[in-house]
PAMARLO-984458 format. One record per residue (C-alpha): chain; x, y, z; residue number from 1; residue in one letter. Coordinates in Angstrom, 3 decimals. Layout:
<atoms>
+----+----------+----------+----------+-----+----+
| ch |       px |       py |       pz |   i | aa |
+----+----------+----------+----------+-----+----+
|  A |        X |        Y |        Z | NUM |  A |
...
+----+----------+----------+----------+-----+----+
</atoms>
This chain:
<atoms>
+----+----------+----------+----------+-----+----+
| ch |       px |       py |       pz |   i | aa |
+----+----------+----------+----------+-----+----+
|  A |    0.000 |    0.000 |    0.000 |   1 |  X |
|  A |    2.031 |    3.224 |   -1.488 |   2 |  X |
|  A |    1.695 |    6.070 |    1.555 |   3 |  X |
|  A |    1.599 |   10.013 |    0.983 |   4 |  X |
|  A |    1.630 |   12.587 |    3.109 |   5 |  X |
|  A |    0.102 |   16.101 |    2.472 |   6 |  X |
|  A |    0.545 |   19.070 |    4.531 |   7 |  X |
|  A |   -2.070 |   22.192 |    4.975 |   8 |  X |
|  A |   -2.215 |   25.708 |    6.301 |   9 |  X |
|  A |   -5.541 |   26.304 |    7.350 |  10 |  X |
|  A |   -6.129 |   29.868 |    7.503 |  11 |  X |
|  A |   -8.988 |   30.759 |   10.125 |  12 |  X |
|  A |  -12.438 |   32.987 |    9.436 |  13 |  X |
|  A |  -11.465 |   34.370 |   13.044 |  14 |  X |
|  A |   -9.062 |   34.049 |   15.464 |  15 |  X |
|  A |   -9.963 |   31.048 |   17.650 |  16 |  X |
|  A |   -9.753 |   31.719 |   21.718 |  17 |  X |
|  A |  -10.526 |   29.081 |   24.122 |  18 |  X |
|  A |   -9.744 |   28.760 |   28.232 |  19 |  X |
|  A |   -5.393 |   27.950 |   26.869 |  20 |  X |
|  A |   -4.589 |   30.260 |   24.388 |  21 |  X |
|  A |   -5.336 |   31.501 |   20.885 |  22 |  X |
|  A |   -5.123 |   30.264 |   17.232 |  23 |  X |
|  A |   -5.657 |   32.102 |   13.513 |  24 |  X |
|  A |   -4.459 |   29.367 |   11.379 |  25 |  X |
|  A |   -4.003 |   25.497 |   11.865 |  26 |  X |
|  A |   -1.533 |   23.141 |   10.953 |  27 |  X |
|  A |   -3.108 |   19.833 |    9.136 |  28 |  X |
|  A |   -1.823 |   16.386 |    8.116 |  29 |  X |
|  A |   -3.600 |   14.662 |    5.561 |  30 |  X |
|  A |   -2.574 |   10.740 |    5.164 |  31 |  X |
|  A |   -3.264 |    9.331 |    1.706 |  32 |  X |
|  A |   -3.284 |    5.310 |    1.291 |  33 |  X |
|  A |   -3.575 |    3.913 |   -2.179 |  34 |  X |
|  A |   -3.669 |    0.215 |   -4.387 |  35 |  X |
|  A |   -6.054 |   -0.887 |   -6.214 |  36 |  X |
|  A |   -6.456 |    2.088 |   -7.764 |  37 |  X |
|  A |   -8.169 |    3.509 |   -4.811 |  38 |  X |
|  A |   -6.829 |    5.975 |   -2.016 |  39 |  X |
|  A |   -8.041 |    6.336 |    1.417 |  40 |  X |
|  A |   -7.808 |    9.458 |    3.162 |  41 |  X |
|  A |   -7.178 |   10.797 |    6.695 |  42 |  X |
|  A |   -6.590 |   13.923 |    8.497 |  43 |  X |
|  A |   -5.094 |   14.407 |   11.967 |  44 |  X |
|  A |   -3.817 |   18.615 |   12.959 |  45 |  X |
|  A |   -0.938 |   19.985 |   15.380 |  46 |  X |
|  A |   -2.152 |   20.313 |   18.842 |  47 |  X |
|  A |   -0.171 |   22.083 |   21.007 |  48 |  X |
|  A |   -1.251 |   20.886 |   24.377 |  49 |  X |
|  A |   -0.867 |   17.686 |   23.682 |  50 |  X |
|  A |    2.747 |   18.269 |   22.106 |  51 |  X |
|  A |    1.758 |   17.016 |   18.934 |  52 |  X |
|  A |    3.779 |   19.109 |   15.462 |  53 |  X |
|  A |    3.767 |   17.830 |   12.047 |  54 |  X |
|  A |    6.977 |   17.174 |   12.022 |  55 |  X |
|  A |    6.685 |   14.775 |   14.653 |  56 |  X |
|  A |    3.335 |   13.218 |   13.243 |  57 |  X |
|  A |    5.263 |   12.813 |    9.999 |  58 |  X |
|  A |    8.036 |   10.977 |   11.693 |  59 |  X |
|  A |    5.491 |    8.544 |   13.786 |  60 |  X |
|  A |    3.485 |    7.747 |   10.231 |  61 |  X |
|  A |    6.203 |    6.350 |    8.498 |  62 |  X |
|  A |    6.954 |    4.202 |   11.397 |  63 |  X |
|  A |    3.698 |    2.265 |   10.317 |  64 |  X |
|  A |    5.613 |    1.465 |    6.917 |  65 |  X |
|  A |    5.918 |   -2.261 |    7.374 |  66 |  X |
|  A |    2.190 |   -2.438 |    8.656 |  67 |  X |
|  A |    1.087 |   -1.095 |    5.307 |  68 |  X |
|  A |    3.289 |   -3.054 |    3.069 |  69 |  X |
|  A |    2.005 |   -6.061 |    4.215 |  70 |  X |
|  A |   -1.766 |   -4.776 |    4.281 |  71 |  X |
|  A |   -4.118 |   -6.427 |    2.028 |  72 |  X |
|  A |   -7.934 |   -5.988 |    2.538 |  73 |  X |
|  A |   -8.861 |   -6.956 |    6.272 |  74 |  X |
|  A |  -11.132 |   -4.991 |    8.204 |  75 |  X |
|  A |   -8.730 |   -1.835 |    9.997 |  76 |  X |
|  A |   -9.809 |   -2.816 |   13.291 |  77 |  X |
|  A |   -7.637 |   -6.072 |   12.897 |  78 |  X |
|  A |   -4.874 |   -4.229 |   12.552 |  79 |  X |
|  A |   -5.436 |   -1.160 |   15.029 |  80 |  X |
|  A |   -3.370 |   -3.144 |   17.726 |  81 |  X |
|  A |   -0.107 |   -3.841 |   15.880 |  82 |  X |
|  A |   -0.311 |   -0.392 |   14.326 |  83 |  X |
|  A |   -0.373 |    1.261 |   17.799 |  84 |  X |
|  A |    2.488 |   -1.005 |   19.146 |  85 |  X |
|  A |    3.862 |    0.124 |   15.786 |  86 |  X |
|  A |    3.751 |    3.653 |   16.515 |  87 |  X |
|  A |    4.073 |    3.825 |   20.516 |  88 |  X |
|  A |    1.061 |    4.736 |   21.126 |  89 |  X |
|  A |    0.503 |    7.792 |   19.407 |  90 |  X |
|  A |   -2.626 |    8.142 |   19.304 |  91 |  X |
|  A |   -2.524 |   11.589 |   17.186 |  92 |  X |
|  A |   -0.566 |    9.502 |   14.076 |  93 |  X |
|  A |   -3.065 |    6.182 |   14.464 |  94 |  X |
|  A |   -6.495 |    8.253 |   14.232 |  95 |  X |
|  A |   -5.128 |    9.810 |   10.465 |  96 |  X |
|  A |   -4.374 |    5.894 |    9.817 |  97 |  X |
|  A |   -6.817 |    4.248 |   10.754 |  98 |  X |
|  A |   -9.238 |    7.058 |    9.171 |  99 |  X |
|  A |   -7.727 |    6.602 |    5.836 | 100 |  X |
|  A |   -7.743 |    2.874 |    6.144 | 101 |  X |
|  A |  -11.068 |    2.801 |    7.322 | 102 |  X |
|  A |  -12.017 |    4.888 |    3.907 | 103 |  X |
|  A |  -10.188 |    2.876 |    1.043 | 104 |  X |
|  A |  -11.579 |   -0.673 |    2.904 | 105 |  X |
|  A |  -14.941 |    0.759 |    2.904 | 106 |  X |
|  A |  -14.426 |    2.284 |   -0.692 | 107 |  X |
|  A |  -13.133 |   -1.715 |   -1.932 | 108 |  X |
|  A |  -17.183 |   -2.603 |   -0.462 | 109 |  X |
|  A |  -18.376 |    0.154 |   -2.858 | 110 |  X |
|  A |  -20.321 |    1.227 |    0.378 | 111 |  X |
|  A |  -20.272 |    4.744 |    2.686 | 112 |  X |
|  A |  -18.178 |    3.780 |    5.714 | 113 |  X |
|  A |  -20.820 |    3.827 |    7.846 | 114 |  X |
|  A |  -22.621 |    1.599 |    6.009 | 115 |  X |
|  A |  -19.916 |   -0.940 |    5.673 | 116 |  X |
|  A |  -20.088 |   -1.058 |    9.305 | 117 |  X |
|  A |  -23.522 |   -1.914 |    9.241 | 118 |  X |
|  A |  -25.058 |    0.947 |   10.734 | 119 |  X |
|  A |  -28.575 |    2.651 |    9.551 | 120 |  X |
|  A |  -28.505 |    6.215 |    8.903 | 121 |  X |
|  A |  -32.348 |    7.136 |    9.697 | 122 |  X |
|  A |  -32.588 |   10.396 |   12.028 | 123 |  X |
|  A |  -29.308 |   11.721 |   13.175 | 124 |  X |
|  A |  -28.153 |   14.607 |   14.840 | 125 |  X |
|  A |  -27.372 |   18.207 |   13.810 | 126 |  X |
|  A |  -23.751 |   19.763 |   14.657 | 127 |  X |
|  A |  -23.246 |   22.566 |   16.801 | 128 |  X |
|  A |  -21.675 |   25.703 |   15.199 | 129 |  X |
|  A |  -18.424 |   27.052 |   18.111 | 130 |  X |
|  A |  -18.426 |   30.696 |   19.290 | 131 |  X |
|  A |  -14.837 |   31.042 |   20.676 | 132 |  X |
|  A |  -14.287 |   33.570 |   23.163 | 133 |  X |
|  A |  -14.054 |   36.712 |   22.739 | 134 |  X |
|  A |  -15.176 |   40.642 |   23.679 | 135 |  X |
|  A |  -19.052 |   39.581 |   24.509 | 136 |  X |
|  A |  -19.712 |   41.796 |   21.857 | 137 |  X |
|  A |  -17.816 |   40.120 |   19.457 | 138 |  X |
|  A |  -19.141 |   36.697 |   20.559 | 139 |  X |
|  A |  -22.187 |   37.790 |   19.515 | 140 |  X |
|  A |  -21.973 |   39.178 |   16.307 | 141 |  X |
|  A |  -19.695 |   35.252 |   15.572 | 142 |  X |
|  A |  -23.400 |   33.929 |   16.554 | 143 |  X |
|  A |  -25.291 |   36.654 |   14.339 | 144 |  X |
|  A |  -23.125 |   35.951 |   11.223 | 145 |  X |
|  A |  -24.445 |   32.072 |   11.687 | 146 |  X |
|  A |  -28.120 |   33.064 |   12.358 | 147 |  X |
|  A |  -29.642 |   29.947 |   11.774 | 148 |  X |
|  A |  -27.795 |   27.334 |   13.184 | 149 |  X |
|  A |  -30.024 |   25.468 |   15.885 | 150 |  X |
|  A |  -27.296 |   24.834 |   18.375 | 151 |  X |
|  A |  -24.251 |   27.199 |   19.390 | 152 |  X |
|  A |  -21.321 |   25.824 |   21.629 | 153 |  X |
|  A |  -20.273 |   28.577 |   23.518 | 154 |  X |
|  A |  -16.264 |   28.273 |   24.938 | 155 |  X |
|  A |  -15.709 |   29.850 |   28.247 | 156 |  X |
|  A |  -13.372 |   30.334 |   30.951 | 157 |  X |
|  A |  -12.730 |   33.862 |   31.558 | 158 |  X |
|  A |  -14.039 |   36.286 |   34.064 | 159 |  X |
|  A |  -17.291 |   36.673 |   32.396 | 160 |  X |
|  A |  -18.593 |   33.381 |   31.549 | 161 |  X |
|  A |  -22.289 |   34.627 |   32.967 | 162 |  X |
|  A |  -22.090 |   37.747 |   31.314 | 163 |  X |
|  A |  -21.248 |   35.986 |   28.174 | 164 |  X |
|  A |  -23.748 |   33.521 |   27.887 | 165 |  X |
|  A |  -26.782 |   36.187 |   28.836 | 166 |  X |
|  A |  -25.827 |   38.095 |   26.397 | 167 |  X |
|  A |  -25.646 |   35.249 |   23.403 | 168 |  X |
|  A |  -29.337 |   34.052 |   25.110 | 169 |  X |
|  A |  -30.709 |   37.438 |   24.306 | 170 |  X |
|  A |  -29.693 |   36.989 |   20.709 | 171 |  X |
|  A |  -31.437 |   33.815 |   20.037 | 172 |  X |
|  A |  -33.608 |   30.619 |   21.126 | 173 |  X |
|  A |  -31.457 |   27.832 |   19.548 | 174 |  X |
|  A |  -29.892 |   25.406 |   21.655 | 175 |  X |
|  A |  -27.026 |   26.513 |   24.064 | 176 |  X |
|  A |  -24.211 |   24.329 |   25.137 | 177 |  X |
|  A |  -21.362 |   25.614 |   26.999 | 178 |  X |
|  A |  -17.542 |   24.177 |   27.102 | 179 |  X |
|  A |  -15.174 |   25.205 |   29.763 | 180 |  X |
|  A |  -11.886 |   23.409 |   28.668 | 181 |  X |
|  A |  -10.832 |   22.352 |   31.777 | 182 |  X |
|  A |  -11.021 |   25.904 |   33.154 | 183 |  X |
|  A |  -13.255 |   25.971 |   36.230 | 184 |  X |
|  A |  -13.095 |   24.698 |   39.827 | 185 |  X |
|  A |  -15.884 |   22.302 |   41.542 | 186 |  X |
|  A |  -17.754 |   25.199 |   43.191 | 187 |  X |
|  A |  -17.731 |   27.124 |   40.332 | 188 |  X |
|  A |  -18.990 |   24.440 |   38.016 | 189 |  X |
|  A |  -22.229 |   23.907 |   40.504 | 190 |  X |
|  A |  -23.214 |   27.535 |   40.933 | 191 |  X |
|  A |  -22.257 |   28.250 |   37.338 | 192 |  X |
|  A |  -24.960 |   25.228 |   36.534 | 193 |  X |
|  A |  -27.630 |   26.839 |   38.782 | 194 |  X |
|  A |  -27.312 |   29.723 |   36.701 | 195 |  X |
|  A |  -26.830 |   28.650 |   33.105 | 196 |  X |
|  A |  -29.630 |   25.717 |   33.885 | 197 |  X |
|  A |  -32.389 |   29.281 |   33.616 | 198 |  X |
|  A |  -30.566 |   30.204 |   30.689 | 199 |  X |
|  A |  -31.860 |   27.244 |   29.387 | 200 |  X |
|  A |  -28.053 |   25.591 |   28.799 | 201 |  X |
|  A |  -28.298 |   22.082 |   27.692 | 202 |  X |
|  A |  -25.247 |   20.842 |   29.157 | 203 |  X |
|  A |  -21.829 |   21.463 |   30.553 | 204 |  X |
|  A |  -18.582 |   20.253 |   28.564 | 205 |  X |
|  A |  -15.188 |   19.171 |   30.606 | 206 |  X |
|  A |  -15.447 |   22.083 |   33.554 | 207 |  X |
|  A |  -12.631 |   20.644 |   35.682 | 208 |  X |
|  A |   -8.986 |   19.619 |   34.756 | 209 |  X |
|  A |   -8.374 |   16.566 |   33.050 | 210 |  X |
|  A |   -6.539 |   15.987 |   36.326 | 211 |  X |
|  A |   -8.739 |   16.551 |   38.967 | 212 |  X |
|  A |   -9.353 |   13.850 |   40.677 | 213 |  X |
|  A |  -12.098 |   11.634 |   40.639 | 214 |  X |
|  A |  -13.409 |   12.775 |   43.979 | 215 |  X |
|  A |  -14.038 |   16.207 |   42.665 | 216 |  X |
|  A |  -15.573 |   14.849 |   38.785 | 217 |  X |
|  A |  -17.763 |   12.703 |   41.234 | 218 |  X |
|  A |  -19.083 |   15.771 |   43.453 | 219 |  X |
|  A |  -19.630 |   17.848 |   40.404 | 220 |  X |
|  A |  -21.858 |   15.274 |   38.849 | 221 |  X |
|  A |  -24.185 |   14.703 |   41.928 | 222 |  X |
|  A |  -24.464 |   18.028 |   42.342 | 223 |  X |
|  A |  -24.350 |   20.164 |   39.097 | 224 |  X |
|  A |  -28.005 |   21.574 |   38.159 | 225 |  X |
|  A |  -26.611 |   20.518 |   33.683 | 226 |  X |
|  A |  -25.553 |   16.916 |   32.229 | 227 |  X |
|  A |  -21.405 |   16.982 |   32.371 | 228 |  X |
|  A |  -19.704 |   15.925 |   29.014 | 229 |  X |
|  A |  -16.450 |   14.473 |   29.363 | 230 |  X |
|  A |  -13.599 |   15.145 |   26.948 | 231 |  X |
|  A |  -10.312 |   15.340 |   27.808 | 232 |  X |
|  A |  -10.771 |   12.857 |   30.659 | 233 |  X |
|  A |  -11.635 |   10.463 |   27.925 | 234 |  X |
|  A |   -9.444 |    8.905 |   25.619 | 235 |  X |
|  A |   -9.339 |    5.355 |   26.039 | 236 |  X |
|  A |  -12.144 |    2.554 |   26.699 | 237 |  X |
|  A |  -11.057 |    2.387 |   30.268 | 238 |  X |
|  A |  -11.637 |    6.033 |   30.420 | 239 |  X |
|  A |  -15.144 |    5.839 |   29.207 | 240 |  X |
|  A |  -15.784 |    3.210 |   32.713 | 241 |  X |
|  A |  -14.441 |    5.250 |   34.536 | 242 |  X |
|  A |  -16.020 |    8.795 |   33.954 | 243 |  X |
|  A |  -19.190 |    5.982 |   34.262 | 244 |  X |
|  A |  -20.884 |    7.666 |   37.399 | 245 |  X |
|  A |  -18.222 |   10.607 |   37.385 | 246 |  X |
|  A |  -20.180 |   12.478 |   33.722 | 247 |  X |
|  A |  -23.386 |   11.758 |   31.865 | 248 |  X |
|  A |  -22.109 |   11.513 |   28.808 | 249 |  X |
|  A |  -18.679 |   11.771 |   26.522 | 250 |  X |
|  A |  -17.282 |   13.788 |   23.697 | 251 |  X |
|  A |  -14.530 |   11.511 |   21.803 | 252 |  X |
|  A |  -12.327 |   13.146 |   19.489 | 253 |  X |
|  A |  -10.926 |   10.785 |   16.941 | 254 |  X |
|  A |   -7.200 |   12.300 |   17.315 | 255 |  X |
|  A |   -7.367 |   11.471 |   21.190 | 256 |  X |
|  A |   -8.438 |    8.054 |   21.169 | 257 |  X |
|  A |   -6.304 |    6.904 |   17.843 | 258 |  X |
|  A |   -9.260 |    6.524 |   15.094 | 259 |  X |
|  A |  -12.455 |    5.526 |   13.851 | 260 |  X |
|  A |  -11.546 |    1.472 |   15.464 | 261 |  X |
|  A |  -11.390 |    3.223 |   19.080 | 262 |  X |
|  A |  -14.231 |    5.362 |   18.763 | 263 |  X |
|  A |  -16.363 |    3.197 |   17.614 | 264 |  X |
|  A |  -15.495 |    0.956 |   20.415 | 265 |  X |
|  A |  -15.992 |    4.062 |   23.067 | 266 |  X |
|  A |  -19.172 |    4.945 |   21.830 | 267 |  X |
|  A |  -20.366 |    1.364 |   22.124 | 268 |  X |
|  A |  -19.279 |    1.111 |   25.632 | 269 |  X |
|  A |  -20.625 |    4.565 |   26.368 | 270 |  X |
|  A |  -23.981 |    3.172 |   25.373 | 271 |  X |
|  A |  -23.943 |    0.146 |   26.912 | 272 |  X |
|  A |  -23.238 |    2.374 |   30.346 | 273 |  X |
|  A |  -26.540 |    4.498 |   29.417 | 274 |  X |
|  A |  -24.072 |    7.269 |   29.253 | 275 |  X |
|  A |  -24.992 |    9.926 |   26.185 | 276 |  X |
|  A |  -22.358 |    9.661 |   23.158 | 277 |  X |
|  A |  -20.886 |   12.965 |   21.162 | 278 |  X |
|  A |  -18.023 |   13.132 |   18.882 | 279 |  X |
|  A |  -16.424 |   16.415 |   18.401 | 280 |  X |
|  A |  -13.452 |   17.406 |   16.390 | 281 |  X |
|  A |  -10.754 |   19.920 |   15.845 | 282 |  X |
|  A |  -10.599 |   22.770 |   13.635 | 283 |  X |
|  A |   -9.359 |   20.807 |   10.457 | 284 |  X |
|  A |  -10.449 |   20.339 |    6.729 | 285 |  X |
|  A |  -13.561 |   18.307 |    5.712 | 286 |  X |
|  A |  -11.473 |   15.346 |    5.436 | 287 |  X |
|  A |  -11.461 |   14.602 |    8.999 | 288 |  X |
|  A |  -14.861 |   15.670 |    9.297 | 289 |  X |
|  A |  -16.448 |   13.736 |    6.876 | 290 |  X |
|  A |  -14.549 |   10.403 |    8.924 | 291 |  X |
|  A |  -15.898 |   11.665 |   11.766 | 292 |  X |
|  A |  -19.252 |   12.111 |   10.454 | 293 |  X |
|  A |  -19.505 |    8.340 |    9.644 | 294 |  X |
|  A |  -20.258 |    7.883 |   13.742 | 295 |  X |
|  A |  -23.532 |   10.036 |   13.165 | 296 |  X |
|  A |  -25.912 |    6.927 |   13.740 | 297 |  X |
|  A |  -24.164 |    6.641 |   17.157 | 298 |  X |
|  A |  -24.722 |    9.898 |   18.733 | 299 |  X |
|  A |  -26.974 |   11.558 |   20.795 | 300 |  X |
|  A |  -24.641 |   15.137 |   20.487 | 301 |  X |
|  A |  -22.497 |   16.002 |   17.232 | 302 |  X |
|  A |  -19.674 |   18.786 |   17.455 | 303 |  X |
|  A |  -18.286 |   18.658 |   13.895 | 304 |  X |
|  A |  -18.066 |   22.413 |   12.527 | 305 |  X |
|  A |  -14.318 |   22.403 |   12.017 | 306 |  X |
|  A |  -14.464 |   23.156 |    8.574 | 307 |  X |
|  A |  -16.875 |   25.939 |    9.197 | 308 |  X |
|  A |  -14.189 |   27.661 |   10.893 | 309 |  X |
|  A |  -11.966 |   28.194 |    8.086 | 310 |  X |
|  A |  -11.529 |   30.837 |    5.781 | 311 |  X |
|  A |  -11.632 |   28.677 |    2.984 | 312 |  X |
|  A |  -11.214 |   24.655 |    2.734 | 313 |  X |
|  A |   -8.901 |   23.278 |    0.273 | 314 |  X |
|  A |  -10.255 |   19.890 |    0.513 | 315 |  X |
|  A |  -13.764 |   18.079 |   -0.656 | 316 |  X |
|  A |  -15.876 |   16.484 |    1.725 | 317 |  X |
|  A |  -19.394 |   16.119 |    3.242 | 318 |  X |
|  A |  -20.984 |   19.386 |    3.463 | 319 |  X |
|  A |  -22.127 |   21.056 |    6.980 | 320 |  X |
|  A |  -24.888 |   23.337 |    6.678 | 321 |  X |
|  A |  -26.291 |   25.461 |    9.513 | 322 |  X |
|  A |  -25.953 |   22.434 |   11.327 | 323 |  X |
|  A |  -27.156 |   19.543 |    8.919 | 324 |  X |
|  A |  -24.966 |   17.024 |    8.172 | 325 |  X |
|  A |  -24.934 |   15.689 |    4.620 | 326 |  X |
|  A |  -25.743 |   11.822 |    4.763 | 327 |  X |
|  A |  -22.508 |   10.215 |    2.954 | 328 |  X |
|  A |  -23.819 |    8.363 |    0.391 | 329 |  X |
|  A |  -20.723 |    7.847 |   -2.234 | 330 |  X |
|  A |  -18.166 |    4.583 |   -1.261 | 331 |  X |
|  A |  -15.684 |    5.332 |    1.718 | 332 |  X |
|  A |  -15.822 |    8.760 |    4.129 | 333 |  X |
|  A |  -16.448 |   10.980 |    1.468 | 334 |  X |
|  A |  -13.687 |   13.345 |    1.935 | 335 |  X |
|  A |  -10.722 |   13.961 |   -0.467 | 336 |  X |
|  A |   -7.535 |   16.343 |   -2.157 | 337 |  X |
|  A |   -9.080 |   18.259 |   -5.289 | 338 |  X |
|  A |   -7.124 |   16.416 |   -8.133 | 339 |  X |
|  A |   -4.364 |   18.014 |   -8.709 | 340 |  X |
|  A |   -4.334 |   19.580 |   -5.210 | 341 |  X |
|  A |   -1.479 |   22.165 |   -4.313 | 342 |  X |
|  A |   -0.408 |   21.089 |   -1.338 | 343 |  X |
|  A |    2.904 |   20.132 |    0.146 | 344 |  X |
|  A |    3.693 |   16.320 |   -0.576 | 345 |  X |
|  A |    6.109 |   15.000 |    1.805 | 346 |  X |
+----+----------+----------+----------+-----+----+
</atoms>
């Protein structure tokens, strides 16, 4: 199986503030697989908290060389183990793998991914469009230019979190959900629930630290007034059992829990706990959304307005509109270079 790599600068509509820092452009890996005269395609991004570059990426990918030479047509999840030995455990370099695999073994079944798996696409979800933070005036004109999306995700973590989301309720009915990013303490989280539950917030997203300890995820969830969503406490199927009783419900992010094999696995377990199931993503191309979106039929919460984000996309993919997904209906993810694409081969 040959094995390109692609690199993109993805140029932001705004600068993008959450609870660690700021971003205007984003940094993008885009794994290509191809034989048979088909090509799979995956995306996975830099993230700087989790002290991932491309450089690095690139270097972990091409550690999976002997996994793909001797790759014929099996199912990826039969090969997710040995690729993760492969690559130490980078979870970051497995998820653009296993994506791309996932999309050339679905496009050799002539089927949509999702499909292949054997799910049924009947009424799914509708995305939430992110308003980054910002002057509370700005915030809200980010939520006026997107007037009719039914569901906003509002980042917080500042000083006026309150005063924030009162003002973005006073511009609109839809749906609010709020995500902290680790940025809030226990007592905070509870009266901050009290509050934002007669706002009419649906539900809270990862208030504590990823490191708090279990104790405090455990008094927050008996006591807060919203659902709690983790995220970046969960990463790995043992994660998911143990946030059981500790959050209502996850958020999985195919670049945290190494692919579409994983998440498909959390989301299953999630379910089986009675917990609810989101996937989210990162600001990337419509590659990595359009793999992501195959895990519709699984979710009670979808996050996937990456693409939205950007100034422009240089890639093809399935379509987000004001918060309707496009149901994939061509073989594999449905995401792709333009032919002839003029990006940075490596």
């Amino acid at each position: 199986m040959d094995l390109r790599l692609h690199r993109l600068q993805l140029k932001l509509a705004h600068p993008f503030t959450i609870s660690r820092g700021t971003m205007t452009q984003q940094h993008s890996l885009v794994v290509q697989l191809s034989a048979d005269g088909l090509s799979g395609w995956g995306e996975v991004t830099e993230n700087s908290y989790y002290h991932r570059t491309l450089d690095g990426l690139t270097e972990s990918i091409h550690r999976a060389r002997p996994i793909l030479d001797s790759y014929r047509s099996q199912p990826p999840n039969e090969v997710w183990p040995e690729l993760m030995e492969r690559l130490e455990g980078d979870t970051f370099a497995a998820s653009a793998l296993d994506m791309a695999a996932h999309d050339w073994w679905a496009k050799r079944q002539s089927l949509p991914t999702w499909k292949a798996w054997g799910l049924q696409w009947n009424t799914v979800v509708r995305s939430s469009y992110t308003i980054a933070i910002d002057t509370t005036e700005r915030m809200k004109e980010k939520l006026n230019e997107h007037p009719d999306w039914p569901i906003y995700k509002i980042k917080l973590g500042t000083k006026q979190d309150l005063e924030i989301v009162r003002a973005l309720r006073s511009c609109t009915q839809a749906t609010l959900r709020v995500d902290a990013n680790c940025g809030w303490s226990v007592t905070q989280t509870i009266e901050m629930s009290a509050a934002l539950a007669e706002l009419g917030v649906e539900f809270i997203e990862q208030p504590l630290p990823a490191n708090a300890s279990w104790h405090d995820h455990r008094q927050v969830f008996q006591s807060s007034r919203l659902p709690i969503i983790a995220d970046e406490s969960c990463q790995t199927i043992q994660d998911v059992e143990r946030c059981h009783e500790h959050f209502h419900g996850i958020n999985v992010k195919i670049c945290k829990c190494g692919g579409l094999t994983p998440a498909l696995q959390l989301l299953s377990k999630a379910r089986q706990l009675g917990m609810k199931t989101m996937v989210g993503c990162m600001i990337e191309s419509s590659i990595g959304i359009s793999g992501a979106a195959q895990l519709l039929p699984l979710l009670d919460f979808a996050d996937l307005d990456g693409a939205c984000l950007l100034a422009s996309d240089p890639t093809k993919g399935i379509q987000v509109a004001n918060g309707l997904i496009q149901r994939p209906s061509i073989p594999g993810n449905g995401g792709c270079l333009p032919e002839g694409g003029l990006l940075e081969s490596k």
